[in-house]
N, CA, C and O of each residue as an XYZ file, in Angstrom:
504
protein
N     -11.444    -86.999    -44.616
C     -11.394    -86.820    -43.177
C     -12.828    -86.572    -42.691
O     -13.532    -85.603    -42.976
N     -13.127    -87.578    -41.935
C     -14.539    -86.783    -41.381
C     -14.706    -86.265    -39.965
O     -13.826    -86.344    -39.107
N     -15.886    -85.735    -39.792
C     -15.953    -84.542    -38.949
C     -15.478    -84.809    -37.499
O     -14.933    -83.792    -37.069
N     -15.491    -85.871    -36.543
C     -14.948    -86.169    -36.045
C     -13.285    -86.046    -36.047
O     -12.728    -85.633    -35.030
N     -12.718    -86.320    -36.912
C     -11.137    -86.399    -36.929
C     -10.859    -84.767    -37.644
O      -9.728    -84.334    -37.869
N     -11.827    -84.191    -37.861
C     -10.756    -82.958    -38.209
C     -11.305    -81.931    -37.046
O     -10.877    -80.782    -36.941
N     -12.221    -82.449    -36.264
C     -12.331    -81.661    -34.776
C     -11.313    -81.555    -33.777
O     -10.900    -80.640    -33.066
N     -10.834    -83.601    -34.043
C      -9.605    -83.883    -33.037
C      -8.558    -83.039    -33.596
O      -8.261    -82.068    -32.900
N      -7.926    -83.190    -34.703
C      -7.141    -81.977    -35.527
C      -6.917    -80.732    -35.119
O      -5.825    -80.189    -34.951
N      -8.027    -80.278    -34.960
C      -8.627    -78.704    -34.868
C      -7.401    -78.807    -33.286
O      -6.245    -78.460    -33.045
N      -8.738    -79.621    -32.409
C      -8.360    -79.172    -31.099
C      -7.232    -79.706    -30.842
O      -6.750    -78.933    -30.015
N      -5.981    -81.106    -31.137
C      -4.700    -80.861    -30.846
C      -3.880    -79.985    -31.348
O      -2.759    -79.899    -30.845
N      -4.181    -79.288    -32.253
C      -3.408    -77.805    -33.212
C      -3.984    -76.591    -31.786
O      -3.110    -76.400    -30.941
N      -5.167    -75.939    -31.581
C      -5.135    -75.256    -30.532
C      -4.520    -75.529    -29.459
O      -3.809    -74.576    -29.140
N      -4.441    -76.540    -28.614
C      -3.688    -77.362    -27.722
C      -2.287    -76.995    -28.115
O      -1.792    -75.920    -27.778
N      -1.704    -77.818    -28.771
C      -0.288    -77.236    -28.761
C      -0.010    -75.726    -29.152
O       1.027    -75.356    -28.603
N      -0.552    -74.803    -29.865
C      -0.502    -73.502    -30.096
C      -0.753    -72.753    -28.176
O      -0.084    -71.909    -27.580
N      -1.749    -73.389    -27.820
C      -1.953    -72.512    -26.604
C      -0.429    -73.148    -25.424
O       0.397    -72.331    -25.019
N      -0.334    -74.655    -25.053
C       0.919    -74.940    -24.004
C       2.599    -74.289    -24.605
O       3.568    -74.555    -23.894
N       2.865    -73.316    -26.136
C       3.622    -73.165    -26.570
C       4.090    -72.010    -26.455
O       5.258    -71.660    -26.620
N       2.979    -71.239    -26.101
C       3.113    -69.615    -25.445
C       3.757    -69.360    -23.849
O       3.078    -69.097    -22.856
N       4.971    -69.484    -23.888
C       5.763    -69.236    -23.273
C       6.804    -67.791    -23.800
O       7.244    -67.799    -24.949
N       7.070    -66.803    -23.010
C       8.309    -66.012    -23.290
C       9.135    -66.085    -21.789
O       8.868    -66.482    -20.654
N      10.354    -65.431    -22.514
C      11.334    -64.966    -20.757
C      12.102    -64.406    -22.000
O      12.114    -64.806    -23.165
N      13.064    -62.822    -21.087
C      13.675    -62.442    -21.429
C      14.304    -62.165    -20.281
O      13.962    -62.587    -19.176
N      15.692    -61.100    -20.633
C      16.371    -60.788    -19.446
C      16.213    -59.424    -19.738
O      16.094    -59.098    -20.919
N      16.189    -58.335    -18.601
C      15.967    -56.934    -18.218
C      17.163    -55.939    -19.228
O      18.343    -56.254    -19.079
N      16.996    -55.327    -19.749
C      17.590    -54.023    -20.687
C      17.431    -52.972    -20.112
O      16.787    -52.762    -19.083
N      18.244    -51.972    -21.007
C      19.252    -52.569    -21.765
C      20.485    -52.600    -21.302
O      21.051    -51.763    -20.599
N      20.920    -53.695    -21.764
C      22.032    -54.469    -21.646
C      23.227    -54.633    -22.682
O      24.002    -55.565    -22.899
N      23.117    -53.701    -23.093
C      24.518    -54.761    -24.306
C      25.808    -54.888    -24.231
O      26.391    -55.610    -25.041
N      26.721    -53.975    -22.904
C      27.308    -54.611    -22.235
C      27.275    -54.094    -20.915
O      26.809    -52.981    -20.669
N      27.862    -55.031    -19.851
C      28.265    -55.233    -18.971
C      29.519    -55.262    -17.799
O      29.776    -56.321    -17.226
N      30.058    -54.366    -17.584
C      31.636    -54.848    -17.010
C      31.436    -55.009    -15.751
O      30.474    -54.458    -15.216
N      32.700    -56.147    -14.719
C      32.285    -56.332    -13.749
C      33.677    -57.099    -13.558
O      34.169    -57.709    -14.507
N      34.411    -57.045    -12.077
C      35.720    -57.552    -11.584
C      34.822    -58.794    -10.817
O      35.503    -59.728    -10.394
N      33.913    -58.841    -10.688
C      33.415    -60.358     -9.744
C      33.486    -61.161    -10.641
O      33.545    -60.894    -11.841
N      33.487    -62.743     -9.898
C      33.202    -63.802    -10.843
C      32.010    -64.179    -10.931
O      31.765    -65.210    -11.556
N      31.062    -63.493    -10.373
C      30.090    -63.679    -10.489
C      28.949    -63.043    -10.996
O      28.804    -62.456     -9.923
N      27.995    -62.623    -11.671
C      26.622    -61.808    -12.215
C      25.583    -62.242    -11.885
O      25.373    -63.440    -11.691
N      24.490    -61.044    -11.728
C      23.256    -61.056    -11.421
C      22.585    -61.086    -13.057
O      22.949    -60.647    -14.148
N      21.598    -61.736    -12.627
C      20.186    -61.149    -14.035
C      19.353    -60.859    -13.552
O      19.309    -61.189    -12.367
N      18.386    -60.219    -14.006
C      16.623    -60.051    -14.039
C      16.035    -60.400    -15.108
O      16.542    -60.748    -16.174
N      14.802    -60.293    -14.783
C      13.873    -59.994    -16.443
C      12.633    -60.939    -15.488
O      12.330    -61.227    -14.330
N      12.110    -61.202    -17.260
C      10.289    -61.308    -17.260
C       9.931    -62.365    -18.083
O      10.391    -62.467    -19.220
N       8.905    -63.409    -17.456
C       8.554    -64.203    -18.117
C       7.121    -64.375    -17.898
O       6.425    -63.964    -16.969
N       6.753    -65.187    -19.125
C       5.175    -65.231    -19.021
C       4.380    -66.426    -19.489
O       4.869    -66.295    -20.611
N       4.116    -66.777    -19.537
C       3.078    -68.094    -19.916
C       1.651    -67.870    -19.999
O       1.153    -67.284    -19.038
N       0.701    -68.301    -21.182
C      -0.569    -68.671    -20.799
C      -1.113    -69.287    -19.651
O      -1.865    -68.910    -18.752
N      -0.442    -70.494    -19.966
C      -0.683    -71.071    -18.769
C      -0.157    -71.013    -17.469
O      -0.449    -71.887    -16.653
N       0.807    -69.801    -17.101
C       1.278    -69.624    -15.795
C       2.756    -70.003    -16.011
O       3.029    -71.102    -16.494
N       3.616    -69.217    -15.702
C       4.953    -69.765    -15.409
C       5.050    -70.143    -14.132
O       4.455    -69.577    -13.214
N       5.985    -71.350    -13.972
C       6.038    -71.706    -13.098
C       7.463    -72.012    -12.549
O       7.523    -72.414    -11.387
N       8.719    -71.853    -13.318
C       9.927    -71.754    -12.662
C      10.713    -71.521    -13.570
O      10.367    -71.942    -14.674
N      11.900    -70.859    -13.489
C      12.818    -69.966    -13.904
C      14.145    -70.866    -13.609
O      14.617    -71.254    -12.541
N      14.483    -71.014    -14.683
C      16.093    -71.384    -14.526
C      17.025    -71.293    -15.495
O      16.775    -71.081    -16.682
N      18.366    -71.487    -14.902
C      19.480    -70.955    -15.598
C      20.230    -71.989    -15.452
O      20.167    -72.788    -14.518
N      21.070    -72.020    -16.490
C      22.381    -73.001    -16.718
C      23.705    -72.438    -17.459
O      23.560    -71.590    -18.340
N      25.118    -72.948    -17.078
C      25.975    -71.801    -17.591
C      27.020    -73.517    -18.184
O      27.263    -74.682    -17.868
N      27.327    -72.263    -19.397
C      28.163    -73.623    -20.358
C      28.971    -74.532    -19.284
O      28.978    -75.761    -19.219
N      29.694    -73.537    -18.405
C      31.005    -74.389    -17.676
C      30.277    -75.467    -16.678
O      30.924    -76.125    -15.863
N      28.743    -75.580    -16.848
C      27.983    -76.599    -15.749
C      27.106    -76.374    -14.586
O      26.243    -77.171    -14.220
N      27.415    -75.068    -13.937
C      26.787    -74.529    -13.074
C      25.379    -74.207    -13.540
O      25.008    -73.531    -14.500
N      24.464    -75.080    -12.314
C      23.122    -74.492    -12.413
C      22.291    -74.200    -10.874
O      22.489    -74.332     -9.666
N      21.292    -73.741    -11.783
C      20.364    -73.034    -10.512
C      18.567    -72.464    -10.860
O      17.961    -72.482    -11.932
N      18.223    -72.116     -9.842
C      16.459    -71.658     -9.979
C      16.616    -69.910     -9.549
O      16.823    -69.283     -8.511
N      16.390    -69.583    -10.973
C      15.910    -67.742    -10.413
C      14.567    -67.620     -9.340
O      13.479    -68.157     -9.549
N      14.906    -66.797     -8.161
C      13.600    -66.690     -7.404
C      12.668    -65.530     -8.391
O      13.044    -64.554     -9.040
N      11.409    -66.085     -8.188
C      10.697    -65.440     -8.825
C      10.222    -65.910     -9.894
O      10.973    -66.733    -10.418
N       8.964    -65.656    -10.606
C       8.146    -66.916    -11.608
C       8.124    -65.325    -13.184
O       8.812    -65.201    -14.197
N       7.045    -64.500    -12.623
C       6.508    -63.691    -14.103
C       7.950    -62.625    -14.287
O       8.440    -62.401    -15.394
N       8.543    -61.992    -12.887
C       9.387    -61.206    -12.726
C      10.740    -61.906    -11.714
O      10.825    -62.008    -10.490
N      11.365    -62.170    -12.432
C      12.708    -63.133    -11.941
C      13.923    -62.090    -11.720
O      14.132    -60.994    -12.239
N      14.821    -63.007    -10.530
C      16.133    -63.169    -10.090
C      16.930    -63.723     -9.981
O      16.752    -64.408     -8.974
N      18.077    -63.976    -10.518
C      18.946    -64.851    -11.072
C      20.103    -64.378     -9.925
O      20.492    -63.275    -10.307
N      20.660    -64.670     -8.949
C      21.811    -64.247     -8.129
C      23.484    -64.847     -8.296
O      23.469    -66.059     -8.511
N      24.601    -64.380     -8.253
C      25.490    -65.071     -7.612
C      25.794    -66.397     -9.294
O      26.131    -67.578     -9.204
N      25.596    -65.833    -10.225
C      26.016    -67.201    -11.642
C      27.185    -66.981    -11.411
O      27.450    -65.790    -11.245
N      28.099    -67.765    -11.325
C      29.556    -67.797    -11.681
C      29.759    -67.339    -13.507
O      29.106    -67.164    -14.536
N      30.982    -67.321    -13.029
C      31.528    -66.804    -14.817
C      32.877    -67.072    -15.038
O      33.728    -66.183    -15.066
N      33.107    -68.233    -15.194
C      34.952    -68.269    -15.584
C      35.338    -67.540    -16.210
O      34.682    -66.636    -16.728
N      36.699    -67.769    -16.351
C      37.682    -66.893    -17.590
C      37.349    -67.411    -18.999
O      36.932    -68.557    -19.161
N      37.539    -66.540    -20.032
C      36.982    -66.757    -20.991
C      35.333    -66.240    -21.343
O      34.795    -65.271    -20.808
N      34.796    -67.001    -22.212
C      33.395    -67.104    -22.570
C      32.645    -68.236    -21.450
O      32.992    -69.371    -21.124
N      31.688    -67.546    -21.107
C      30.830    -68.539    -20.726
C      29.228    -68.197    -21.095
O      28.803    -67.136    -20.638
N      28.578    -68.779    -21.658
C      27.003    -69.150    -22.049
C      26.225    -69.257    -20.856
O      26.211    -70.272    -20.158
N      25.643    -68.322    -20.642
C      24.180    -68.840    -19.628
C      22.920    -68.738    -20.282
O      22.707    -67.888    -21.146
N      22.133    -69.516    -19.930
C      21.034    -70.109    -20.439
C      19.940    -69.954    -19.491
O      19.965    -70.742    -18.546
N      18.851    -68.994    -19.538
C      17.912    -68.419    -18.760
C      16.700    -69.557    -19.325
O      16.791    -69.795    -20.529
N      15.750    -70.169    -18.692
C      14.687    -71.227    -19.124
C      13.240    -70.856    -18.297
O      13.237    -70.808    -17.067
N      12.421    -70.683    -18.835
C      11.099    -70.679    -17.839
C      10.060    -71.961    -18.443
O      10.066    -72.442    -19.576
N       9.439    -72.217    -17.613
C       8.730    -73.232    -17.949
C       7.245    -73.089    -17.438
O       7.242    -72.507    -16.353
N       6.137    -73.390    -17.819
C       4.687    -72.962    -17.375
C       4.087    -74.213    -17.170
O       4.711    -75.245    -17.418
N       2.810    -74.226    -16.695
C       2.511    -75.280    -15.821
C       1.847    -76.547    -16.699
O       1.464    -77.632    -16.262
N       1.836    -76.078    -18.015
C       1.529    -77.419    -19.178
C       3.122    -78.094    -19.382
O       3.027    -79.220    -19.872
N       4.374    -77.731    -19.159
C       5.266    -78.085    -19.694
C       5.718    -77.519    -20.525
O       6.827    -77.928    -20.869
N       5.193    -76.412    -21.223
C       6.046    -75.992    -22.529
C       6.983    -74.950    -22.094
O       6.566    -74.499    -21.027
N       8.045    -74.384    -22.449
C       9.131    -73.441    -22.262
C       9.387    -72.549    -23.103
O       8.668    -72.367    -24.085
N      10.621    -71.742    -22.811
C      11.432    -70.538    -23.742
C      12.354    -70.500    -22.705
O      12.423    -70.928    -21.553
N      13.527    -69.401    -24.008
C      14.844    -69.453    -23.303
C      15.583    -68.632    -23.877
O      15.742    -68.703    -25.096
N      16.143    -67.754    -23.184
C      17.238    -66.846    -23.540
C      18.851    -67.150    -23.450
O      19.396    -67.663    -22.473
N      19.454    -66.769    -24.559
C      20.911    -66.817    -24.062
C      21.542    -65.536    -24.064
O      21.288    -64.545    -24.748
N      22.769    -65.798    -22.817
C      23.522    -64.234    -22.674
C      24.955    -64.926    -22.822
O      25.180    -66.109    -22.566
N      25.601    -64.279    -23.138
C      27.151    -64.564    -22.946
C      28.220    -63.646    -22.704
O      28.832    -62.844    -23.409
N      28.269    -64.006    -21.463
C      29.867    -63.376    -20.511
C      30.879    -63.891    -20.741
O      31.063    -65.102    -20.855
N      31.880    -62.802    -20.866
C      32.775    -62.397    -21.597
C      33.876    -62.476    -20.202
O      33.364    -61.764    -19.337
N      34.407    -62.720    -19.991
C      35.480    -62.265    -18.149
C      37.083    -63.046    -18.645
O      37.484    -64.208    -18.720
N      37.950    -61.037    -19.040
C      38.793    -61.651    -19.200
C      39.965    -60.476    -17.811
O      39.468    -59.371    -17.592
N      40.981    -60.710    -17.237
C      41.422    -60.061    -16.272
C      40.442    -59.261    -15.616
O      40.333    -58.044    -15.766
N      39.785    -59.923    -14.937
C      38.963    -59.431    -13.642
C      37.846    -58.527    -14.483
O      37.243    -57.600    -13.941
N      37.647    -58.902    -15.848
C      37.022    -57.504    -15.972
C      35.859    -58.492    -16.921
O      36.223    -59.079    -17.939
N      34.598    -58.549    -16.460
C      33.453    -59.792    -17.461
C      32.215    -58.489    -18.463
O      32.063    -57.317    -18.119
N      31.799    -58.886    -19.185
C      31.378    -58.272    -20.253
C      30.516    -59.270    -20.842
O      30.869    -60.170    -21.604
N      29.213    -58.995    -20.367
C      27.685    -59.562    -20.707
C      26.941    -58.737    -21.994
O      26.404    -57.635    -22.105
N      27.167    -59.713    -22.771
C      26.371    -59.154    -24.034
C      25.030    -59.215    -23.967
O      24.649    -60.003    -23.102
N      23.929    -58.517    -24.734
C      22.898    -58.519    -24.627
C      22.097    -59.667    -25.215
O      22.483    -60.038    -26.323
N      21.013    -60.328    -24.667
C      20.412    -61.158    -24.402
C      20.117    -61.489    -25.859
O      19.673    -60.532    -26.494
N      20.286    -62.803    -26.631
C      19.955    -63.100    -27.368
C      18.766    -64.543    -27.663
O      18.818    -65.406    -26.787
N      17.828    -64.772    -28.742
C      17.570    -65.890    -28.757
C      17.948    -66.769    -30.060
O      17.815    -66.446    -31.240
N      18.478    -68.018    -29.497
C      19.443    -69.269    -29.887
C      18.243    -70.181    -30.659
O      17.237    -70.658    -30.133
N      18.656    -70.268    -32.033
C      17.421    -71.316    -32.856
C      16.874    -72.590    -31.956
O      15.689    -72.923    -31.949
N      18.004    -73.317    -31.128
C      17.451    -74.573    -31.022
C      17.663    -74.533    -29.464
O      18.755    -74.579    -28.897
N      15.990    -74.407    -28.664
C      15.730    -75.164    -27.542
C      16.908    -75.789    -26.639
O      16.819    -77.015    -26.718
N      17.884    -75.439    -25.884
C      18.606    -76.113    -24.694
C      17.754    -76.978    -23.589
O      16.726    -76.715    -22.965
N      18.483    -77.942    -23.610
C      18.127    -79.292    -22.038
C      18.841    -78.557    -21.184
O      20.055    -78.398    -21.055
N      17.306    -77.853    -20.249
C      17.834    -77.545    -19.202
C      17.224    -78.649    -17.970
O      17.609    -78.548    -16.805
């Protein structure tokens, strides 16, 4: 390899190490939740090197939306069917790279139960 190509090396390895630093979590503690609405709030915090730049959520049953707020977010009004439902918290920063939390509500007779925020091995299409 010569010096040229293990510079380019160098610097697409920093490059992707730096657009990859993304976090978001959701606000604690949390580990559960009860609630007669069909609906839940979140909070929490996200951050980027390069700047976060939007916050979003997606819930297994399809429903989606944009938390107001970029480093310190608000998530309003998620629906929550009966049963289990998966929501999927996403921030994204201004290179493109992301992170993502999952929570899962629990809503069985009027009564929903949000477990505490976990993170899921494999990346969701949000």
């Amino acid at each position: 390899m010569n010096k040229i190509s293990a510079l380019t090396a160098m610097f697409l390895l920093a490059t992707t190490a730096f657009a990859a630093d993304v976090t978001v979590s959701v606000a604690g503690p949390r580990e559960i939740v009860q609630t007669s609405a069909a609906t839940i709030s979140l909070k929490g915090a996200a951050s980027g090197v390069a700047g976060v730049t939007k916050v979003a959520w997606q819930t297994s049953s399809g429903a989606a939306g944009t938390a107001s707020g970029t480093d310190s977010w608000d998530a309003v009004a998620i629906p929550v069917a009966e049963g289990n439902t998966t929501i999927i918290v996403k921030a994204y920063d201004a290179k493109g790279a992301s992170a993502w939390v999952a929570v899962v509500a629990v809503r069985k007779s009027s009564a929903t139960v949000v477990s505490s925020a976990a993170t899921l091995p494999r990346q969701p299409g949000l």
